[in-house]
N, C-alpha and C positions, 0 to 999 in steps of 0.2 A: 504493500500500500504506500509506505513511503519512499519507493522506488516511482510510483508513479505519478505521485505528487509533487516532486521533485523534477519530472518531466514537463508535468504542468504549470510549476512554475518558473521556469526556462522559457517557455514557450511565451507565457504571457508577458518578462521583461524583454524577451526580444521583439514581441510587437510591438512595443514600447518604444524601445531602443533605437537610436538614428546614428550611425558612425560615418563620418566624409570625410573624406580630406588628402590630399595633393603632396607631393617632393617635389623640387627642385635644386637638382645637380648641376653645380654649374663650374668647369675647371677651364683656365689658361694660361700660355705661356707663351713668352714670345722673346725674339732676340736681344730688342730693347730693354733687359731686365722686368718683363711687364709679368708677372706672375699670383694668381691667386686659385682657390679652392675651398667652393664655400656650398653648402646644401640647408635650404631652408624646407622643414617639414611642416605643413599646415594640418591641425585636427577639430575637426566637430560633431562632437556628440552630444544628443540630444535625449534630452526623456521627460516625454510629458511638457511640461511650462518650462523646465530647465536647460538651458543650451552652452556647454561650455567651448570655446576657441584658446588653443595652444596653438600657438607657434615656437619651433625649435631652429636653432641655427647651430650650426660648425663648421666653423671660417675661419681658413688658418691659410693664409689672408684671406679675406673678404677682397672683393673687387674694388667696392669705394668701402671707406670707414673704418674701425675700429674690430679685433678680433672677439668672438661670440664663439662659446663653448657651451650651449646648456638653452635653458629658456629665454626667448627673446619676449614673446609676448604671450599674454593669458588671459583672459574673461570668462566669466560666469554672467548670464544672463537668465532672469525669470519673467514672463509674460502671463499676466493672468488678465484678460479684459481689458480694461481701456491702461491698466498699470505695467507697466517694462522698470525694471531694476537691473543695472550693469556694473558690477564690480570688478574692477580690474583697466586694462590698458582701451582707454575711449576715443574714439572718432568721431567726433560730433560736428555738424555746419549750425550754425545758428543765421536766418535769414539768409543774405548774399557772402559769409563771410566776414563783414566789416568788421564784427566782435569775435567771434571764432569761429575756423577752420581748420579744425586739425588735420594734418595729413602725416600719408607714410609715403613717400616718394620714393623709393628704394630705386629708383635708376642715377638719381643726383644724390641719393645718403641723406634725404631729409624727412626726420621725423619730427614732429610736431604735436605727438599724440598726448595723452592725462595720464596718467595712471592714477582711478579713485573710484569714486561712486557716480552716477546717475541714475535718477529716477524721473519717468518720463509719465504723466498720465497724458490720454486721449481720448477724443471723442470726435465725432462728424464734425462738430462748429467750433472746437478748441483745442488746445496744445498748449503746457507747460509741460517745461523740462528744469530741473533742480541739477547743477553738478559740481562737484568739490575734489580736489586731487592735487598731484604737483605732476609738473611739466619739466623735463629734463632735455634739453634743446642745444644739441652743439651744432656749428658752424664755422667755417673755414673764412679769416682774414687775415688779410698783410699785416694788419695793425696789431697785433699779436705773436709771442715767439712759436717758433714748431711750423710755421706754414708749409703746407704741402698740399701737392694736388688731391691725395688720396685721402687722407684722413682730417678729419677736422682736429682744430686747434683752438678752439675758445668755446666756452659752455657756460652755459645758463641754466639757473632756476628760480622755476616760479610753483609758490603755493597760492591757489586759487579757488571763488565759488563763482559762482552765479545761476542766475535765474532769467529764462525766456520763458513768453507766450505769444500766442497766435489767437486770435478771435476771427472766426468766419464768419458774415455780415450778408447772405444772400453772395454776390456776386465779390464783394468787397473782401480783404483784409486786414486786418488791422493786427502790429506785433508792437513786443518791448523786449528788451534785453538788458542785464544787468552783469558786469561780469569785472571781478576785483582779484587781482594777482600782486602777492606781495615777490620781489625780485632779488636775488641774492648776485649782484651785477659786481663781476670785476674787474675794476680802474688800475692804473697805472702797474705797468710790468716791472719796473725796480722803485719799489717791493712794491708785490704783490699784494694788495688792498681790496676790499667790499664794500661794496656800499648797498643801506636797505633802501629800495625803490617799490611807492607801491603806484600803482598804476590800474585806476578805474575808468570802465569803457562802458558807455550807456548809450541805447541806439532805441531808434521807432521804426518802424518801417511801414508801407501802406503797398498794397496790391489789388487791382482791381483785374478780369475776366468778361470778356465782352466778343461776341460771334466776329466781331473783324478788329477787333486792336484786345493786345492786352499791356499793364504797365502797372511797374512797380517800383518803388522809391527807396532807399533808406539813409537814413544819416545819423553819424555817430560823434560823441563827443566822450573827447578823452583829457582826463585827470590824471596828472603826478605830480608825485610828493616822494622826498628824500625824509630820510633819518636822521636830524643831526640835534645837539644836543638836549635829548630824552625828550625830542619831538617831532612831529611831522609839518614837514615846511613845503607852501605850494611851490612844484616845480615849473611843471609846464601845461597850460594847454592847446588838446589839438581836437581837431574836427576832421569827418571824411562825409563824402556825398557818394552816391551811385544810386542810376537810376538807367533804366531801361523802358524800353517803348516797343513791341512787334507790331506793327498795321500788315493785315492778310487781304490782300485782293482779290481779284480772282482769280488771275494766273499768277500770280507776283506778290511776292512779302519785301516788306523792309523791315530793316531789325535796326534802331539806333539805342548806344548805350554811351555814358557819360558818366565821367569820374571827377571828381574834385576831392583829392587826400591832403591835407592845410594838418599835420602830424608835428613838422618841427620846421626851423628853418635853416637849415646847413648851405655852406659857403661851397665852392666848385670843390676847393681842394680838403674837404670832410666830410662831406657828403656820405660816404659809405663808411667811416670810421663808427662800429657798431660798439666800441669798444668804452670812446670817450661819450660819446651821444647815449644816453638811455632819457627812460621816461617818454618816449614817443610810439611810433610801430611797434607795435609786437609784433614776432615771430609768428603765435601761434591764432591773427589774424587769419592773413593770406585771403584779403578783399579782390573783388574780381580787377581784372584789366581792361583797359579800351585798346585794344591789339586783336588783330586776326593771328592765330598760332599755325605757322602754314608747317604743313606735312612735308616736304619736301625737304631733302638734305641740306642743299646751300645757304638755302634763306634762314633754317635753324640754326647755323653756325654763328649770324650776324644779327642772331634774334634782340631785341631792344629789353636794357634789363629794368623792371621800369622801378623809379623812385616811390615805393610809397609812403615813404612820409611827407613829399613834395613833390605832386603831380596832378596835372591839368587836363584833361583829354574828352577826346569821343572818337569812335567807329560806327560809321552807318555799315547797312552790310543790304546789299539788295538782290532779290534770288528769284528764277522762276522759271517758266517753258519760252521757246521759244518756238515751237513744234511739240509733235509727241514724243518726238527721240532725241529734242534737243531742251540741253537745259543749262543756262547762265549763272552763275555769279562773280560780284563785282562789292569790293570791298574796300574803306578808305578810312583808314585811321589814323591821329595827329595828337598828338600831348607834348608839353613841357610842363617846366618849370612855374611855379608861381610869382617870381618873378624873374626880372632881369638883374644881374651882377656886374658892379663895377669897381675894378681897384683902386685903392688907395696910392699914395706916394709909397708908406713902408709895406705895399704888397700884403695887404690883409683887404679885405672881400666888405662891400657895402650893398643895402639892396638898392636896386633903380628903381624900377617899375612896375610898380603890381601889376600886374596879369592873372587875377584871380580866379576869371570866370572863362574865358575863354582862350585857348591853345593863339601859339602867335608861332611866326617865322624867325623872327628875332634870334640871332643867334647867343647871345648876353643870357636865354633862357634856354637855354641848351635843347632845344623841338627836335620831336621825332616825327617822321610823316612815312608815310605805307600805304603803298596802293596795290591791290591784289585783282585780278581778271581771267575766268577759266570758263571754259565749252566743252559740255560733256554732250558726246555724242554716244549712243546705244542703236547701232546697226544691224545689221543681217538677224534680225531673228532676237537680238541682245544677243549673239554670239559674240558678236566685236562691240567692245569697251573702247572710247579714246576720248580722252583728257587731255585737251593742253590748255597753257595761263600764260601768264604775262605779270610778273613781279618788278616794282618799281618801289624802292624804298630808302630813305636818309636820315642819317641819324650822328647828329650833335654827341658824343661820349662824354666827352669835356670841354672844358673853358677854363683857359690856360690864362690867357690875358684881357684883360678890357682895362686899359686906360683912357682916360676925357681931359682933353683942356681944349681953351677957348678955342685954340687952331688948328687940334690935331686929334686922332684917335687913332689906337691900333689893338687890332681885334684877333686874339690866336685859338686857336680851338683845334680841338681833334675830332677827324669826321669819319664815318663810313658810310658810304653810299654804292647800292648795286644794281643793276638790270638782268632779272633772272627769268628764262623762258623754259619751265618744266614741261614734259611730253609725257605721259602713259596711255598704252596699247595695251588690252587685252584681248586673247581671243581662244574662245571654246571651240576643240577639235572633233570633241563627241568622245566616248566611251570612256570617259574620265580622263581627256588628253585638254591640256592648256598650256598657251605661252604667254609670256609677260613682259613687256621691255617699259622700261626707264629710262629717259636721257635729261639731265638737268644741265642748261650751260647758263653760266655767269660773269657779269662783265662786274670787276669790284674795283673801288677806289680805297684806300685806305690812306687816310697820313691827317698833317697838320696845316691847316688854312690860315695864311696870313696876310692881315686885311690893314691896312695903313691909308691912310688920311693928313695931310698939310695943305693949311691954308682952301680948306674943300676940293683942295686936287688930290685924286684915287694917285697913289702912287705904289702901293703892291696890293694885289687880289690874286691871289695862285693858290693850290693844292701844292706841299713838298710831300710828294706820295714814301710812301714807308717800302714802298717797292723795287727790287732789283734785277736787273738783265744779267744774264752771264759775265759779262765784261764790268760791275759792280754799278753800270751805271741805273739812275735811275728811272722809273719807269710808269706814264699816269694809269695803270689798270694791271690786275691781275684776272687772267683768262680758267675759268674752273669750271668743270665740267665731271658730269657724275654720269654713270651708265650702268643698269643692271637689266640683266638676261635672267630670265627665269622658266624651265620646263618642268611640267605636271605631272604626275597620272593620282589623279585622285585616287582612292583616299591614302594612298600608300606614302610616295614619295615625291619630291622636288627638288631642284638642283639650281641653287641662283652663281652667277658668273656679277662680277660686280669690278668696275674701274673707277676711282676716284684722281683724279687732277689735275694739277696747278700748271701753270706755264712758268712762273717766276718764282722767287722766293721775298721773304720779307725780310727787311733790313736789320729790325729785332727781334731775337727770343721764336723765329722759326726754324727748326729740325729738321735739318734732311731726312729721307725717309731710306731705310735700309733696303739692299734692293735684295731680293726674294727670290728662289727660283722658279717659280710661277710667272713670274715675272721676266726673268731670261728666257724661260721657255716662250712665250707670246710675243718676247721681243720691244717693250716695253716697258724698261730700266732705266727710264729717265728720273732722275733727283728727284722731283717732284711727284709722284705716281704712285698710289696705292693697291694693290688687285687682291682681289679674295675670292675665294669659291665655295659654298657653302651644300653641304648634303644635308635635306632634313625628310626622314625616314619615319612612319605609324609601325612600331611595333606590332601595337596591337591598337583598338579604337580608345585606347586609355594612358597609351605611352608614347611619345615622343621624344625620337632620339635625333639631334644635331650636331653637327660636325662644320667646324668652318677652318679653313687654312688661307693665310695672307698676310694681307696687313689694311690696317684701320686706321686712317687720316686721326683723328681725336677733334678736337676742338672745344669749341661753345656747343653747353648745353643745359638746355630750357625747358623749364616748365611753369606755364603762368606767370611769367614775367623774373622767375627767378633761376641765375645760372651758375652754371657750373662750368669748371675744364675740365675735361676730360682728355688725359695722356694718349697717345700715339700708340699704337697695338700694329711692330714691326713686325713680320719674318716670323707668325707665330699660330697656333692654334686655339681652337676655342672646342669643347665639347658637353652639350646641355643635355641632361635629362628631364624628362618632366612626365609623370606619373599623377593619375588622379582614383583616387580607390574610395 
């Protein structure tokens, strides 16, 4: 009898019972020193209201970051009715961000997550969520010893609560956010000092739904206060805007979205000093962008990293048929500075001119501008795929000099600006057979503009481009070009051929590229030239295994306006596994 009671209750915790969850093996090496081996194992089991999430890592190196032997992240969640309670590592969005967005970014090494409590009640016409925890947040700068590409060098924490809700009004919404994090922020590298920063962020937000437009708002304001003797002293405040607008036509939408971040105000050459600067942005924000994030290799290299503590902007974005198999967008985004900057006699930084409300050309506000254009055609049957664009983009980086007097000005800045025309083809051959090509070509400027004025006569306007010829001399454009081949056979396997390069080299801090025998072999070992060939293989309909040999340009890398470098991957391999059970 108690043999079979013992059966029966088996039976009934495994109907119960919910197990998932994923590996990912990921090893490389390459001739440049570039070496790592790291496996992340994801689990979720579930029973009844209770849902627990482990994640394991063992990286010895890790790819980006820091070495992990054991439990990276954990949750315990319970759901009963309109109540959710999550204990342990949180990823919450609050409205659009502007108060918190946690993320786990794992291609750039940023994490942003809580590790605490929340508790979320719900219903059809409302939403609060209550959440308390500390934030542990590192990130990579100059301004700090130890910099390297790979692993971060400056860390932060913050102990935090706060409180949202959401009321739904018929068509309407209406929110509030509350959210208070004391900082444990540290100053000056000899010696090594803390200072306690606490920093409160209060937001509304309004959204409205309607058969041909919808739009929604939100604005924040932020409070800080330093710790100094056995009191809290105002430090700074700041304010952020974001709003968005869709209008649905009938063949055609337009999407316009508008940022105004008024956070702190930092001079050209501090602006990114995370170090000296607190009390403004948070980390564990991460408010939207007025930027299109284009897919394409090139244009990601020279992606705009944007300021949000001091940033202006909007992107319209307009989309629709142009036919049945044809279909357009066309996108145009522009932000700076809030204002203009002009230097002193002793070379310290003054404001000019507010430019609070709308984006300028001015280059004193360091403006970024992007204009995007693509035609997706769907032919034969939607057998054949083809995509081509047209990218036009410029972007102010820095602002080196602006002096003024009565007779004269001279304006120096560093720019990138590029002309990028992407192509993608696909085409179905039938019985699980595809090909795929890719060709990205770019025309890029890179260097320092300098703009001189006497007596109202233009006496220098040029680009000194960062660019070199063979012969050292200089040069106005670097010519880049990307290309990838890809063959099919569903569901099995695929095989991509992929070439990346330059025509020139840059005058600072660019790496020749190691030439590869992949690369003798096809006969293109030129300095600048990347080639890789990639095998990706279904095991089974749950495993995928990848193999890639070559070498990988590196560069700028983006996400939402926030970047990274990413090292050069020479003369080397890479092999991924990925399993989902």
């Amino acid at each position: 009898m108690s043999k079979y009671a013992l059966i029966w209750a088996i039976a009934i915790v495994s109907a119960q019972v919910s197990f998932t969850g994923n590996t990912e093996t990921r090893i490389g090496e390459s001739s440049n020193g570039f070496y790592y081996n790291e496996t992340l194992i994801n689990t979720n089991l579930q029973y009844d209201a209770f849902t627990n999430w482990i994640q394991l890592e063992y990286s010895d190196p890790p790819e980006l970051g820091r070495r992990i032997n054991g439990v990276r992240k954990l949750r315990l969640e319970y759901e009963n009715g309109p109540v959710t309670l999550k204990l342990g590592d949180l990823y919450e969005i609050w409205g659009r961000g502007l108060v918190l967005n946690s993320v786990d970014d794992q291609p750039i090494d940023r994490d942003t997550g809580i590790r605490g409590l929340s508790a979320r009640y719900t219903t059809e016409s409302f939403t609060g969520q209550f959440i308390t925890g500390r934030a542990d947040i590192s990130q990579s700068t100059i301004y700090a010893l130890d910099y390297n590409t790979r692993t971060h060098n400056y860390h932060l924490t913050y102990n935090l609560y706060g409180l949202a809700m959401n009321k739904l009004l018929g068509n309407h919404e209406l929110g509030a956010s509350f959210l208070q994090s004391l900082e444990q922020h540290p100053v000056n590298t000899f010696p090594v000092d803390t200072l306690e920063v606490k920093n409160q962020l209060t937001s509304i937000n309004y959204g409205v739904t309607q058969p041909s437009f919808d739009f929604y708002a939100e604005y924040i304001m932020n409070q800080s206060f330093t710790f100094t003797e056995n009191r809290w002293e105002r430090h700074k405040d700041g304010r952020g805007l974001y709003s968005n607008l869709n209008l649905y036509l009938k063949l055609f939408s337009l999407n316009l979205e508008y940022i105004n971040y008024h956070f702190g105000d930092f001079d050209p050459f501090s602006r990114w000093n995370m170090v000296d600067n607190y009390g403004y942005y948070q980390p564990y924000q991460n408010p939207p962008i007025a930027m299109h994030i284009h897919e394409n290799v090139l244009m990601n290299r020279i992606s705009h990293q944007t300021d949000f503590n001091n940033e202006v902007g909007f992107k319209a974005e307009f989309m629709g048929s142009l036919a049945e198999n044809i279909e357009f967008l066309a996108i145009f985004s522009q932000s700076n500075r809030t204002h203009t900057w002009l230097m002193n006699e002793d070379y310290s930084w003054r404001q000019q001119e507010e430019l609070s409300f709308f984006p300028s050309f001015d280059p004193a506000a360091m403006p970024f501008k992007d204009f995007y254009g693509e035609l997706t055609f769907n032919l034969l049957q939607n057998n054949l795929y083809l995509k081509f664009g047209y990218a036009d983009s410029k972007d102010i980086t820095d602002l080196l000099q602006n002096t003024l007097t009565d007779t004269s000005q001279t304006l120096t800045y560093s720019i990138a600006s590029a002309k990028t025309f992407p192509l993608n083809i696909s085409y179905t051959l039938g019985n699980g057979w595809s090909v795929d090509a890719k060709l990205e070509l770019q025309w890029l400027q890179k260097g320092y503009w300098w703009f001189e004025k006497r007596n109202n006569v233009i006496v220098a306007d040029s680009l000194m481009s960062i660019f070199l010829d063979d012969e050292g001399k200089r040069v106005d454009h670097e010519k880049n070009s990307f290309i990838s081949l890809s063959i099919a056979k569903s569901p099995k396997w695929s095989v991509t051929f992929t070439t990346d390069q330059a025509s020139i080299k840059e005058a600072f801090g660019d790496k020749e590229s190691i030439v590869n025998p992949l690369e003798k072999l096809l006969g293109v070992d030129q300095e600048k030239n990347w080639v890789n060939v990639e095998f990706v293989y279904h095991l089974t309909s749950s495993m995928r295994l990848s193999l890639m040999y070559g070498s990988l340009k590196g560069g700028l890398l983006c996400t939402n306006g926030v970047c990274r470098i990413i090292e050069p991957f020479d003369d080397g391999f890479k092999l991924g596994l990925t399993t989902v059970f």
